[in-house]
Structure formats: C-alpha cells, structure tokens
C-alpha positions, 0 to 999 in steps of 0.5 A: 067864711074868711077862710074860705076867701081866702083860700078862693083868692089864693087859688083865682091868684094862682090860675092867673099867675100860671096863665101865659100868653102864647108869644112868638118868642122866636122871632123877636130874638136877636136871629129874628126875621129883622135884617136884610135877606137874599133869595137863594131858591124856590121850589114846589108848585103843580109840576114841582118846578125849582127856580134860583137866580142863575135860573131866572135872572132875577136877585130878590131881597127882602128888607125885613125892619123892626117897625114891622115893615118889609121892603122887597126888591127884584134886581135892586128895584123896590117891588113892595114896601108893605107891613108884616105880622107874626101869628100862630094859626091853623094850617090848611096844609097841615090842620095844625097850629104853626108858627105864621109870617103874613106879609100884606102884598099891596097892588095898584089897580087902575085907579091911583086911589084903588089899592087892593091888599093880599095878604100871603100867608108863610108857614116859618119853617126856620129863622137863623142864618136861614130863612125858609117859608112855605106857603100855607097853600095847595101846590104853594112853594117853599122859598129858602133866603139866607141872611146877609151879614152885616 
C-alpha cells in the first residue's frame, strides 16, 4: 500500500507541476502596451469609412501607465483617465479564444455622482512599434497608433 502512494503522490505532483496558467505573457514584455501612443487612423464600420488626423482635425493620444491605468486625449485635452485589463476570451466576431484589451470608458450623466462605466472590448491584433486594435463588435473599427519614442 506505501508503494502505491507513493506512485499516486508522484503522479498528483507531476499533474500539478505540468499544469500552467494561461498568461498573457505578450503584454508585460518590455514592448508591452505601457507607453505613450499616437493615433495614426481608423477604418471600418457600416459603410467601411477611414478616418485620420489630417482628416478630422483631431491628434488622439492614449497614455498607457504600468499601474493599469490609461489616459486618453484629444488635441492635447485629457478625455478619459480610466483602468485598463488584459484577458484572453471569446470572440463574438470570430467564436474563438483571442488575446483582449478592455479599456472601462467612465461617463458622467447628469447627476456629478452618476457615473456610468462602458467597458470596450479591443481584440489586440499587434503590440510593438505598432499598436492595432479591433473592436470585438459588428461593423467595429480597427485602429492603428504608433509608439511614440522616448
């Protein structure tokens, strides 16, 4: 009966040490999403419209911070200053498991003390000198920012 434990013991040991935890490895590299990022264009929606800058007179930023938090501004204004996940989920575009930013959009409704929080969902298509999102919704847009560097 020992030997039997034994070998049971070893195998539970075993299971566990080769279980891994699905990371998003990805984005905590040193070409993470930390870093401060220029809006370059979006396209996509029902008529599949393309917009940039030059286009429509507005510089868009996003100040991705390590502590999770984003900051974003249009024509050097700060819009949102709001928190930020990583996850891996299901698409609904795609019915497949992808890599996910989710950036919680916080609004003021009338009242100073109503917030209302809408979280958009960004299928990360590429993190490095490049950032390209796509948004995980009929008719969404992609959006491509560059890296600004240091």
């Amino acid at each position: 009966m020992g030997k039997n434990y034994l070998i049971f013991m070893l195998s539970v040991l075993s299971l566990i040490s080769s279980c891994t935890k699905d990371k998003l490895d990805s984005f905590q590299s040193e070409n993470g999403i930390v870093g401060k990022w220029i809006w370059v264009k979006s396209e996509g929606g029902i008529c599949y419209h393309t917009e940039t800058p030059e286009e429509s007179g507005i510089e868009r930023i996003f100040l991705f911070k390590e502590s999770d938090t984003v900051e974003k501004y249009e024509n050097n204004k700060l819009i949102h200053k709001t928190d930020y996940f990583f996850s891996k989920e299901r698409s609904i575009l795609y019915h497949d498991t992808l890599e996910f930013l989710t950036i919680n959009y916080k609004y003021q409704i009338s009242n100073p003390d109503s917030i209302v929080t809408i979280p958009t969902r960004y299928i990360i298509r590429k993190i490095t000198d490049t950032l390209l999102l796509e948004e995980d919704i009929f008719d969404g847009y992609k959006h491509t920012y560059k890296r600004e560097q240091e």
